[in-house]
C-alpha positions as CSV (number, residue, x, y, z in Angstrom):
1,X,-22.3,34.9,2.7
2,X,-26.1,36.1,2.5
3,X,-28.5,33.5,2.3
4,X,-31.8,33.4,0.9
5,X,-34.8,31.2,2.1
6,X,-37.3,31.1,-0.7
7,X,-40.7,29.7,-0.6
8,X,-43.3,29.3,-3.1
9,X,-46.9,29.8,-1.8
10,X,-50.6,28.9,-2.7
11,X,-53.4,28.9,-0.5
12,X,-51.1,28.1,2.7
13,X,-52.6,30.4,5.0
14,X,-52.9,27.6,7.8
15,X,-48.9,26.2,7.2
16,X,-46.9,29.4,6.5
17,X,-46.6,30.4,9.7
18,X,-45.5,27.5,11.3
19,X,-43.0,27.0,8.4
20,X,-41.6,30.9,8.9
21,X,-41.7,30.2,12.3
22,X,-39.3,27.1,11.8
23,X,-37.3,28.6,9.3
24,X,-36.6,31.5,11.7
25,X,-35.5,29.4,14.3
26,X,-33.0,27.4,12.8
27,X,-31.7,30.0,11.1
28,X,-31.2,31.9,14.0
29,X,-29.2,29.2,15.9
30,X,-26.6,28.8,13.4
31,X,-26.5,32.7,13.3
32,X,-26.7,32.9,9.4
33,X,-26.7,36.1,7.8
34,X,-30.6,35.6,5.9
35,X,-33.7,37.0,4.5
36,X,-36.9,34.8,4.0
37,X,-38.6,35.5,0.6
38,X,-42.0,34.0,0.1
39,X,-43.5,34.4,-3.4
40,X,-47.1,34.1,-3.4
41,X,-48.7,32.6,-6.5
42,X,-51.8,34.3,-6.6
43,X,-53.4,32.5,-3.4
44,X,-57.3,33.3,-2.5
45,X,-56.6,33.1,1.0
46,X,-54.9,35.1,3.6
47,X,-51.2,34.0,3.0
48,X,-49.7,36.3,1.9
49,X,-50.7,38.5,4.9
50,X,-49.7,36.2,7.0
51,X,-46.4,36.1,6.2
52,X,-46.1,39.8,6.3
53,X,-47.4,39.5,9.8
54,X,-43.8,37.5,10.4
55,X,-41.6,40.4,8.9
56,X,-40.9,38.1,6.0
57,X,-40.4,39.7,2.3
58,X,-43.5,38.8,0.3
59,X,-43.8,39.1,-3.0
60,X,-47.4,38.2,-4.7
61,X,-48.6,37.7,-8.8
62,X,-51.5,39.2,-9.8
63,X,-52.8,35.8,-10.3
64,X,-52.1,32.1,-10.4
65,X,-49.3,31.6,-13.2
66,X,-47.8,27.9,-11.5
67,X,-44.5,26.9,-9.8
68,X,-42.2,27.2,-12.7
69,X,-43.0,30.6,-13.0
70,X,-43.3,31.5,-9.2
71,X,-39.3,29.7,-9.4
72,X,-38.6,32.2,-11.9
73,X,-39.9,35.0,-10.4
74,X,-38.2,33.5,-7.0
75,X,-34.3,33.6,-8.7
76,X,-35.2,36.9,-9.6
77,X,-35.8,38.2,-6.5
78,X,-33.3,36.3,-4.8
79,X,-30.5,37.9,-7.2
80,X,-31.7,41.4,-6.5
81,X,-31.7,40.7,-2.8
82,X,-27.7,39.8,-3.5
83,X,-28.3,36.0,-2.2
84,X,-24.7,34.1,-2.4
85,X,-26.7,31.1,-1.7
86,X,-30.5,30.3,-2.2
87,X,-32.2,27.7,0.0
88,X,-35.9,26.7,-1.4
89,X,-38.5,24.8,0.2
90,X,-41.9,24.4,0.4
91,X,-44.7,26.2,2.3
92,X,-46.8,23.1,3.5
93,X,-44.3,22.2,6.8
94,X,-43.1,18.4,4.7
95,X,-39.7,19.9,4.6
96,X,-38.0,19.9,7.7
97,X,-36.5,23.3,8.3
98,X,-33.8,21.8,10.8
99,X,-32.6,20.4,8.0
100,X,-31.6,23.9,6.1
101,X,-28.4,24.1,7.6
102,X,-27.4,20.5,6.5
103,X,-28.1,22.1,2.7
104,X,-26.3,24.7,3.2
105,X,-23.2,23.6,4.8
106,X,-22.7,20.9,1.4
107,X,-23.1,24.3,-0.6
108,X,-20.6,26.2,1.7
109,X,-18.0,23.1,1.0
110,X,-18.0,23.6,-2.8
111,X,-21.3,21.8,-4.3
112,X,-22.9,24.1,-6.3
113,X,-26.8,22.9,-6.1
114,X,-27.5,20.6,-3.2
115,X,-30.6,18.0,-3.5
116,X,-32.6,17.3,-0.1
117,X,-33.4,13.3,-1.4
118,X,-36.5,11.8,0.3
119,X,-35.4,8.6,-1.5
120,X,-32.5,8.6,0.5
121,X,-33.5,9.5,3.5
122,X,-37.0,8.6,5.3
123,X,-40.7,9.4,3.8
124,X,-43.1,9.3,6.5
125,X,-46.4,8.9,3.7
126,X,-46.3,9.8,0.4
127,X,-49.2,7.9,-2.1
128,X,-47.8,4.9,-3.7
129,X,-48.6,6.3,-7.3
130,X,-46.5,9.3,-6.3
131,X,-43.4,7.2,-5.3
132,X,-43.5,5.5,-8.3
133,X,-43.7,8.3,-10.4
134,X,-40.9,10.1,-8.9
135,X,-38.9,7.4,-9.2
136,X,-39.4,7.1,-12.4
137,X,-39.2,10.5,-13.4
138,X,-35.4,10.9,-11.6
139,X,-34.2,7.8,-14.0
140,X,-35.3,9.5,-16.7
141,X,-33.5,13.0,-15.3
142,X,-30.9,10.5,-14.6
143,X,-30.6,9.3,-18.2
144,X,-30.4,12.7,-19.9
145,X,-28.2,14.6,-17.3
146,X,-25.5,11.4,-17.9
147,X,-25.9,11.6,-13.3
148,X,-27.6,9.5,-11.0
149,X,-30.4,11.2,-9.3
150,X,-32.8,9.4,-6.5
151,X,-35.2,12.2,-6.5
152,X,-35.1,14.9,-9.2
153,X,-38.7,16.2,-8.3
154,X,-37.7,17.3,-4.6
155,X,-38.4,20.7,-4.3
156,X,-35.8,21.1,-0.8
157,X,-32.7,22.2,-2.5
158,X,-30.2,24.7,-2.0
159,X,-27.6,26.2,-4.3
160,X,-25.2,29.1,-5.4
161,X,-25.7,32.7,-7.2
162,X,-24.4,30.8,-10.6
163,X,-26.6,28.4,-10.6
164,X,-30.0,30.5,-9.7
165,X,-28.4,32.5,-12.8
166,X,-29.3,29.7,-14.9
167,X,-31.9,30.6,-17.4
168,X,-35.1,28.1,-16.8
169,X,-37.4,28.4,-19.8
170,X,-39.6,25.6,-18.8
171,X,-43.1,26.5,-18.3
172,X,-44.2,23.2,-16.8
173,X,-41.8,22.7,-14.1
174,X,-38.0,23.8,-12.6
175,X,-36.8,21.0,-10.7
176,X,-35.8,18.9,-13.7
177,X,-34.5,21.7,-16.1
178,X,-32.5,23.1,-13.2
179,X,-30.6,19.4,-12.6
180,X,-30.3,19.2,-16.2
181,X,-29.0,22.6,-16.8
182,X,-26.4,22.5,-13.7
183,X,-24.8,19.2,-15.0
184,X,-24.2,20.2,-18.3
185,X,-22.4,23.3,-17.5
186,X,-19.8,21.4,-14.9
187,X,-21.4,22.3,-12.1
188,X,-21.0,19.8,-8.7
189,X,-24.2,18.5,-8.0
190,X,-24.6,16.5,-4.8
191,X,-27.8,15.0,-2.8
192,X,-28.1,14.4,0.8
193,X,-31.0,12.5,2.8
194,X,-33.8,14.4,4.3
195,X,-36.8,13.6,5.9
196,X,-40.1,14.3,4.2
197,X,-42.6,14.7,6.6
198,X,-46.7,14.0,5.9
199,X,-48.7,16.6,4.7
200,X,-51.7,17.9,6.8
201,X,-54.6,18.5,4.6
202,X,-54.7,18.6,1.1
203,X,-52.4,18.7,-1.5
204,X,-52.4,21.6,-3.9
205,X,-50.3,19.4,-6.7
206,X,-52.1,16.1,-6.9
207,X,-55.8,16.4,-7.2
208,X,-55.8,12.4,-7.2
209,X,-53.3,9.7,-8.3
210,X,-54.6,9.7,-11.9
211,X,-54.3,13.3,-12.6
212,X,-50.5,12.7,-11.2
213,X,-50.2,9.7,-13.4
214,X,-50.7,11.7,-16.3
215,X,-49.1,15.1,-15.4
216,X,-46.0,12.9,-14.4
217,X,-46.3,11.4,-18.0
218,X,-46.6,14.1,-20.0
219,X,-43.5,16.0,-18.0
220,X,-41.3,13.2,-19.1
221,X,-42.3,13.2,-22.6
222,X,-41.7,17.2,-22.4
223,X,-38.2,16.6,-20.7
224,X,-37.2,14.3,-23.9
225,X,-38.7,16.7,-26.3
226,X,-36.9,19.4,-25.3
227,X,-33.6,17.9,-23.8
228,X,-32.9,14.8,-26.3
229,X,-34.8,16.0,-29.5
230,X,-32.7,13.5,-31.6
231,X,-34.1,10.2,-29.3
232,X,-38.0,11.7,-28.6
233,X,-38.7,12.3,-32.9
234,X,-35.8,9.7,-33.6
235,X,-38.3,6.9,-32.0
236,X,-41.3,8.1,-33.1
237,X,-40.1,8.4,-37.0
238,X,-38.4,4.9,-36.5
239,X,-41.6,3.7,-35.6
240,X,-43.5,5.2,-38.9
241,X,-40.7,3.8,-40.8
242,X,-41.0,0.4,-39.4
243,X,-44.8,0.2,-40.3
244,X,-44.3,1.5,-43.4
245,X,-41.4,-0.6,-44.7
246,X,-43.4,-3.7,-43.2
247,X,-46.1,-2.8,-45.3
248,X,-43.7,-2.2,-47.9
249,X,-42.1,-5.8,-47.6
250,X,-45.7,-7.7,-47.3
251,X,-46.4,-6.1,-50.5
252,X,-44.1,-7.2,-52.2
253,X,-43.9,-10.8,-50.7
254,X,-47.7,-10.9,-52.1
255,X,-46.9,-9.7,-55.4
256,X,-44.0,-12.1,-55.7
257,X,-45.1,-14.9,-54.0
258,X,-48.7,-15.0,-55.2
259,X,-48.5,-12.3,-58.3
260,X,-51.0,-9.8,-56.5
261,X,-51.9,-6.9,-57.9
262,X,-53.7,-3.5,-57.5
263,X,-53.6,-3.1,-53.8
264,X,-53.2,0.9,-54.5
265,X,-54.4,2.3,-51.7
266,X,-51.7,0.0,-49.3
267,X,-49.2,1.0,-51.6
268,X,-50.2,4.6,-51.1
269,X,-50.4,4.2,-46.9
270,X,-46.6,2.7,-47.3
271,X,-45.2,5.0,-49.0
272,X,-47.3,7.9,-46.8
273,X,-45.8,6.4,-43.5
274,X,-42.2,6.1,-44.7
275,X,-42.4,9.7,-45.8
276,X,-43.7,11.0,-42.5
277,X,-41.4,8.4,-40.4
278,X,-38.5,10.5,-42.5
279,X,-39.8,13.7,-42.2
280,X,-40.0,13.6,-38.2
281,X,-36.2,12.2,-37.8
282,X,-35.5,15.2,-39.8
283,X,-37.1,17.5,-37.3
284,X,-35.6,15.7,-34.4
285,X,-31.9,16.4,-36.3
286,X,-33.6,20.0,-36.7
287,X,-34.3,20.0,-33.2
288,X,-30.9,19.1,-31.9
289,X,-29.1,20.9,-34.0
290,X,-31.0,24.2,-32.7
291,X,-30.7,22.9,-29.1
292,X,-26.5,22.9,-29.3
């Protein structure tokens, strides 16, 4: 069975050598039938040549368009290279390419997409903010796939033809959607430990803990909105219901306890919020509805 080693690349002219190199290596000792793809995302530097230097297929966007779409452009490739299984990693050297075969052999023995967990297996430095987040982010993956998941945001995965023919729409990210997405059509999903090694030099996803913080944030409200419509709008028109009928109810508590009168303009914000708390549980039914 062919496989594919993919790896998406920005502005990793110092690392993907090294991580070819690696790749290469361990490859070659199992004797697996392979082709390395490296997609380059635009990069200012001298990546891309460098990989061609290693005989690698490289494939480069005209510009910078972010992972999910370099993982979409990634499948794509790896589908017309006639992959039967599709190992991707990343092109800063944290994944351990000694590890690939591990990945590989859990596909081979009837798991569909295979998860490389750095929760589960050893993280040699990774910011505290970070850990957190990820965490956090994989119970929430967790929660909506209906599977437990230690690390839903590991990029070291590997997988089948069906499930890199898995449509990913997102425009934000692919590690989520594609857990999401293999659940819910039956597939066997399975993680194994890995070691997750520490990045030399800077990281191109995290320009500080913050801008994580709130990335990480807004991904998880984007994962509800689009995977459980019903509970993201259900929660937020619940909660303009609740104001407005608390309004409502003190109202009417001063009018009968204390035979108030003419507050107009608090009648008018209760009746404003209960119409817009109704309104958005509508679109959330819309919403699911469309989803199924």
């Amino acid at each position: 069975m062919k496989v594919i080693v993919t790896i998406p690349a920005y502005n990793e002219e110092k690392t993907i050598g090294k991580v070819i190199t690696d790749i290469k290596k361990a490859m070659n000792e199992k004797k697996y039938n392979y082709e390395i793809l490296v997609v380059d995302d635009g990069s200012k530097d001298k990546t891309a040549e460098a990989a061609k230097k290693l005989g690698v297929i490289v494939y480069s966007h005209p510009k910078n368009y972010g992972l999910a779409e370099t993982f979409k452009t990634e499948m794509e490739k790896c589908l017309e290279l006639k992959a039967g299984i599709i190992v991707h990693t990343d092109a800063d050297g944290q994944y351990l390419a000694e590890e690939i075969p591990k990945l590989i052999k859990e596909v081979e023995n009837g798991n569909d997409l295979v998860l490389g967990s750095r929760f589960k297996g050893k993280i040699e430095k990774m910011p505290a903010i970070k850990k957190i987040g990820n965490m956090l982010f994989s119970r929430v993956i967790s929660n909506i796939a209906g599977l437990k998941v230690s690390d839903s945001q590991t990029g070291f995965r590997a997988f089948n033809r069906k499930v890199a023919e898995m449509e990913i729409i997102s425009s934000y990210t692919y590690t989520q959607e594609q857990i999401i997405k293999a659940v819910r059509n039956k597939f066997r999903v399975k993680e194994v430990p890995i070691y997750f090694a520490k990045r030399e030099g800077k990281s191109r996803l995290m320009k500080n803990p913050f801008d994580f913080a709130l990335k990480a944030w807004l991904n998880i409200f984007r994962v509800y909105r689009d995977y459980e419509p019903m509970k993201f709008f259900g929660r937020i028109g619940a909660f303009f219901l609740l104001i407005g009928f608390s309004l409502g109810l003190w109202l009417v508590y001063l009018y009968l306890a204390k035979g108030a009168i003419g507050r107009t303009p608090s009648l008018i914000l209760s009746m404003l919020l209960i119409v817009i708390g109704i309104q958005i549980v509508l679109f959330g039914f819309l919403a699911d509805m469309n989803k199924r």
